[in-house]
NUSEPA-451850 format. One line per 4 residues: number of its first residue (from 0); for each residue x, y, z of C-alpha. Coordinates in steps of 0.1 Angstrom, whole numbers, plus 5000, padded with zeros to 4 digits. Layout:
BEGIN
NUM = X Y Z ~ ...;
This chain:
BEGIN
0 = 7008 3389 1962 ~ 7044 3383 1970 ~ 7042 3345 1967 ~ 7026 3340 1933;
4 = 7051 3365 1920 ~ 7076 3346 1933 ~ 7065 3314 1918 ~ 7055 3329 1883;
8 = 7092 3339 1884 ~ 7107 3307 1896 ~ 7085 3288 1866 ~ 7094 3309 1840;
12 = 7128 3307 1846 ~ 7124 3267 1851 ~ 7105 3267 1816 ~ 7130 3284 1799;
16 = 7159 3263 1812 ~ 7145 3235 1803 ~ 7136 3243 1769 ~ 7171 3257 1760;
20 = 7185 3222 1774 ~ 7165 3205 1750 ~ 7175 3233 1721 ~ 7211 3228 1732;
24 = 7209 3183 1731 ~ 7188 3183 1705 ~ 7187 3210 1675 ~ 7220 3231 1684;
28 = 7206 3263 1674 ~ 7232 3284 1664 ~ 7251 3312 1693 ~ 7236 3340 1677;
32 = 7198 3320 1678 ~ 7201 3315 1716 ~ 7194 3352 1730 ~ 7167 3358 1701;
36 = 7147 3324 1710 ~ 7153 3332 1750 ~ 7138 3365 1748 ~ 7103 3352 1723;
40 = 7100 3326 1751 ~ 7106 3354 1782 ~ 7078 3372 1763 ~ 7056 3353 1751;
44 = 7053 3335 1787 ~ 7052 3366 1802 ~ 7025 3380 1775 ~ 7001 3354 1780;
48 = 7006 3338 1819 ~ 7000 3373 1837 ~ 6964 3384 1816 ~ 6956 3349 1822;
52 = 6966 3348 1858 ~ 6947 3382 1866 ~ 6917 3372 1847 ~ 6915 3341 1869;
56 = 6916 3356 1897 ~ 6888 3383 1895 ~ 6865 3352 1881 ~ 6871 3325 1901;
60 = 6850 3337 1927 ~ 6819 3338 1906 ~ 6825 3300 1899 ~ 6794 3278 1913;
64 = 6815 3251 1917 ~ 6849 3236 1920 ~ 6844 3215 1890 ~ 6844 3248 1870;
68 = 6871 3264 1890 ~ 6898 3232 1882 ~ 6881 3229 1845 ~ 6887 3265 1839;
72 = 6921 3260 1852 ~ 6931 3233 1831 ~ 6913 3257 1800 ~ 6939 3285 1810;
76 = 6972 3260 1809 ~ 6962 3248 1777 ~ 6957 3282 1762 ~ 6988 3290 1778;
80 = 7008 3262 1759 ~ 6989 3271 1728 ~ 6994 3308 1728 ~ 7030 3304 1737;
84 = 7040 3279 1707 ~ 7017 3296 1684 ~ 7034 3335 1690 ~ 7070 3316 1688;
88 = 7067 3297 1659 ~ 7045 3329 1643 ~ 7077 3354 1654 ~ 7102 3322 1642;
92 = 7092 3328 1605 ~ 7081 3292 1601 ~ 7062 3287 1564 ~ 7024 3294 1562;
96 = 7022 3253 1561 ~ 7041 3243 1590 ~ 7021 3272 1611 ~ 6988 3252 1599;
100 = 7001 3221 1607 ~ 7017 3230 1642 ~ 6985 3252 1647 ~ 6963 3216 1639;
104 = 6983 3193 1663 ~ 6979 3222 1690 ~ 6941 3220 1686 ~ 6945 3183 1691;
108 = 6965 3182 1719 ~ 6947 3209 1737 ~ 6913 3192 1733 ~ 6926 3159 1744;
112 = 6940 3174 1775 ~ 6904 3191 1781 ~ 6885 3158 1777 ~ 6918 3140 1803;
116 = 6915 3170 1827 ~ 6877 3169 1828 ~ 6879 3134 1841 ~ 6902 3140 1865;
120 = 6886 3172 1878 ~ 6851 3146 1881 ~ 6868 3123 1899 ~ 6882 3148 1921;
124 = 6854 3163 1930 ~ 6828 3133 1930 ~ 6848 3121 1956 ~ 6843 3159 1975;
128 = 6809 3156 1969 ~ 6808 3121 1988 ~ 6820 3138 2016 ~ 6794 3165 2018;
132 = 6770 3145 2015 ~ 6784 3124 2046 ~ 6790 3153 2063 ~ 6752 3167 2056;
136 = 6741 3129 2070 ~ 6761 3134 2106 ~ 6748 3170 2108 ~ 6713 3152 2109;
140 = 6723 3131 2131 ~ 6727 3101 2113 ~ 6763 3092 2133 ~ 6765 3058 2115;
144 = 6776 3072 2086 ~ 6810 3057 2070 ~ 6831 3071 2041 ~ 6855 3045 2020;
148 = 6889 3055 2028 ~ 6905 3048 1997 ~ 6938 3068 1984 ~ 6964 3083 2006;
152 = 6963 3117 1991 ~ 6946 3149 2015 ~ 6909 3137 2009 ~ 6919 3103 2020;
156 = 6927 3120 2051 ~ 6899 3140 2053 ~ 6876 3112 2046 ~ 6894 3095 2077;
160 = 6891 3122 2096 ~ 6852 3125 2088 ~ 6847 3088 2098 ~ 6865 3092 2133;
164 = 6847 3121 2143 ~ 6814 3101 2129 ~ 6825 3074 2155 ~ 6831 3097 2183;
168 = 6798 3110 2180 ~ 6782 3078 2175 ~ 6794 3067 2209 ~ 6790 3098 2225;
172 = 6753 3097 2214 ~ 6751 3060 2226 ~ 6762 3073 2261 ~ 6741 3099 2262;
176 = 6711 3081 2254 ~ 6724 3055 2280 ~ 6727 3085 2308 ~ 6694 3091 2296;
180 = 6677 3058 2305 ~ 6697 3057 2335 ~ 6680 3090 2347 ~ 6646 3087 2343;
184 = 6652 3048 2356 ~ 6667 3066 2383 ~ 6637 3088 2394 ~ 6618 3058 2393;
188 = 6641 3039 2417 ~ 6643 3070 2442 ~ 6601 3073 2439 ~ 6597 3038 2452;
192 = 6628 3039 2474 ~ 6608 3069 2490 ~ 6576 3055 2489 ~ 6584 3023 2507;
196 = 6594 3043 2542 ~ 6566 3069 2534 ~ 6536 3040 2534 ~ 6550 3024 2565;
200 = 6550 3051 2582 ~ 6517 3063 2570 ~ 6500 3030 2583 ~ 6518 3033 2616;
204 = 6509 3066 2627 ~ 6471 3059 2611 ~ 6469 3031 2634 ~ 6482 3053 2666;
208 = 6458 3081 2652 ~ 6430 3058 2652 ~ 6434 3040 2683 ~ 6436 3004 2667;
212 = 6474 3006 2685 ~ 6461 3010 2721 ~ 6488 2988 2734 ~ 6516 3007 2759;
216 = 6540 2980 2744 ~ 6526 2981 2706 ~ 6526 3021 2707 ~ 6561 3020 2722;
220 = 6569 3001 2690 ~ 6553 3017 2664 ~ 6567 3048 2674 ~ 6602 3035 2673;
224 = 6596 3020 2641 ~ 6586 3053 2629 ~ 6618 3071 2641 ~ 6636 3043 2623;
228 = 6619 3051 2588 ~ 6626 3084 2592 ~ 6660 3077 2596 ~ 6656 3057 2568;
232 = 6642 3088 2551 ~ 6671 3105 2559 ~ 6695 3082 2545 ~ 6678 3077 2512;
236 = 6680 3115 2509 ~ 6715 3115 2517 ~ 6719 3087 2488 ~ 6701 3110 2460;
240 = 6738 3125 2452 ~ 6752 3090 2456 ~ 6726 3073 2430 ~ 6732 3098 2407;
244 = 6769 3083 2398 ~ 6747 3055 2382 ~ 6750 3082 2357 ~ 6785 3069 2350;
248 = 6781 3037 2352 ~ 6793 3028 2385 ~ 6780 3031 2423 ~ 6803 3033 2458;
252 = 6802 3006 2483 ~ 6804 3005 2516 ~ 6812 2971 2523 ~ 6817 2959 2560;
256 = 6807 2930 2583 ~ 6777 2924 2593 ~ 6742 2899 2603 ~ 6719 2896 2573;
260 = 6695 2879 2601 ~ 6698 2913 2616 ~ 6691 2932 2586 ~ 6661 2908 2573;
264 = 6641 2912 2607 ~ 6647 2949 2608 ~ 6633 2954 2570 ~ 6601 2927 2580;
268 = 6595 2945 2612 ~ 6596 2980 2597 ~ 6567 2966 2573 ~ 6545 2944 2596;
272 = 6519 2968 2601 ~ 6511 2976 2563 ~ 6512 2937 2563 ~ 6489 2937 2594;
276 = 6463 2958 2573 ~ 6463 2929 2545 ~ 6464 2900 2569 ~ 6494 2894 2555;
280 = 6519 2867 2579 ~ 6559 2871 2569 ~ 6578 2842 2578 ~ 6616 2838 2579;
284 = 6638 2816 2577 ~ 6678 2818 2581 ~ 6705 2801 2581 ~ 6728 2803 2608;
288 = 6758 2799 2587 ~ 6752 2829 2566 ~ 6767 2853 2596 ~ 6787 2867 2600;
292 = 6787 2880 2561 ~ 6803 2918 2543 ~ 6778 2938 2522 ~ 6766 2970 2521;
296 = 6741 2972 2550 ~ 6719 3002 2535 ~ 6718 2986 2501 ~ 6706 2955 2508;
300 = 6683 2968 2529 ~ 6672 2991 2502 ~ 6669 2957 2483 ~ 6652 2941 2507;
304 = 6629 2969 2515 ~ 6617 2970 2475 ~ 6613 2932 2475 ~ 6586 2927 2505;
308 = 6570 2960 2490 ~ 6564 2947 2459 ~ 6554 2915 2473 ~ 6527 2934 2505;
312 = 6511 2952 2473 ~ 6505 2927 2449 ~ 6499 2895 2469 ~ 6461 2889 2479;
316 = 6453 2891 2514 ~ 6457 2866 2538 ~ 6488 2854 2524 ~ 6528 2845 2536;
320 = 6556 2866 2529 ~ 6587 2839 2530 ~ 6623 2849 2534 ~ 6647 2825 2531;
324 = 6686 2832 2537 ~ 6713 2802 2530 ~ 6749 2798 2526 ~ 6756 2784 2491;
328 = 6797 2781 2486 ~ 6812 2817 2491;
């Protein structure tokens, strides 16, 4: 309460400077005049600002709206002018005629500044009402929504404010529907990654299990296949943490030397006897300048791997599997 009392006595004394100044340049009222006109305007600004101001106070909180709230401000101010010259000229002994007539252009200026102040207040508040609205619109989740930033006054701010933060979650909605896709692409990948090793194994050990392996030599290799898948296994598993920094857009490398001719007859060997079941024939064909060459051996293997999968499962059987390496430039 200390503030507004502060200011209520900063204002009065204000007013009343600046209407003796005006007394003083203009009408040189005469010395004994001066303390009797001070002390009508002391009171009557006193008299009418604090009912006023206390009235305010204990209704503005019933307003429904802050249309109202300024409108019943600007009401108060221009009773307050209207009281205030209307009490001084009454107490100044003015004719009945003048008092009519300075009562008259009151009313006039009084409504005037109503109908001024009740466009201003609109505008004001349209443009509050604009951002509400937006604000409604992002809380549904519609983070396209833009405000015009027009003025440079505090709603101008705030309507900049409202449109960065409408941004921000526009891209953070983007990215998350982005981490999204990337997921459930991701437990597709890992399915088939794990798949791939699974079937080739499957087919191996059915053939050992039913004897169509009877070969010393051909067991020997199938069981070493085997081994090598479930390394394989291993090392997919070990990747699941790995594949999940798709997630953010980016995935580790580790690049080093090696033989793609290598790598290509490990992946078609590891597959043969699915291929075997289909009377499938894989073919390859490399060329020897490609070696040495730096990639990521477990990648492209995982590459490789999906590629003749794809290929074993939807081929008819009795077909050719080609793979065909070359050196093109760098």
């Amino acid at each position: 309460m200390k503030r507004p009392v502060v200011l209520f006595v900063f204002s009065l004394v204000g007013a009343l400077a600046g209407a003796m100044l005006v007394l003083a340049l203009g009408a040189s009222p005469p010395p004994d005049d001066v303390p009797v006109i001070a002390g009508i305007m002391v009171g009557t600004g006193i008299v009418t600002i604090v009912p006023f101001y206390l009235l305010f106070q204990r209704r503005v909180a019933q307003f429904t709206s802050l249309l109202w709230v300024l409108m019943g401000n600007i009401v108060i101010i221009v009773l307050i002018m209207f009281f205030n010259v209307f009490i001084s000229a009454r107490l100044m002994f003015i004719n009945d005629a003048d008092l009519v007539l300075t009562t008259a252009l009151l009313v006039f200026a009084g409504m005037t500044a109503l109908g001024f102040g009740f466009l201003i207040t609109h505008t004001i508040t349209e443009r509050i009402h604009l951002l509400v609205m937006a604000t409604r619109d992002i809380a549904q989740g519609h983070f396209g929504t833009r405000l015009a930033e027009t003025g440079q006054d505090e709603i101008a701010d705030l309507t900049q404010a409202i449109n960065t933060m409408a941004g921000s979650l526009e891209q953070m909605d983007a990215t998350r529907k982005a981490v999204e896709q990337k997921r459930r692409d991701l437990i597709v990948w890992v399915s088939h990654d794990l798949r791939t090793p699974l079937t080739s194994m499957q087919v191996m050990i059915e053939a050992l299990a039913d004897g169509v392996a009877n070969k010393p030599e051909v067991q020997q290799r199938y069981y070493a296949q085997t081994l090598e898948e479930i390394d394989h296994l291993n090392g997919l598993i070990d990747n699941l943490v790995e594949l999940t920094q798709l997630d953010a857009g980016h995935i580790n490398l580790n690049r080093k030397q090696a033989s793609l001719r290598q790598l290509i007859d490990d992946v078609l060997e590891s597959m043969r006897a699915r291929a075997i079941q289909k009377n499938i024939t894989f073919r390859s064909q490399i060329d020897p300048a490609v070696d040495p060459i730096t990639i990521d051996p477990e990648k492209i293997q995982r590459v490789l791997a999906n590629l003749i999968d794809n290929a074993i499962s939807y081929m008819p059987d009795e077909g050719t599997i080609s793979v065909r390496a070359v050196a093109k430039g760098d």
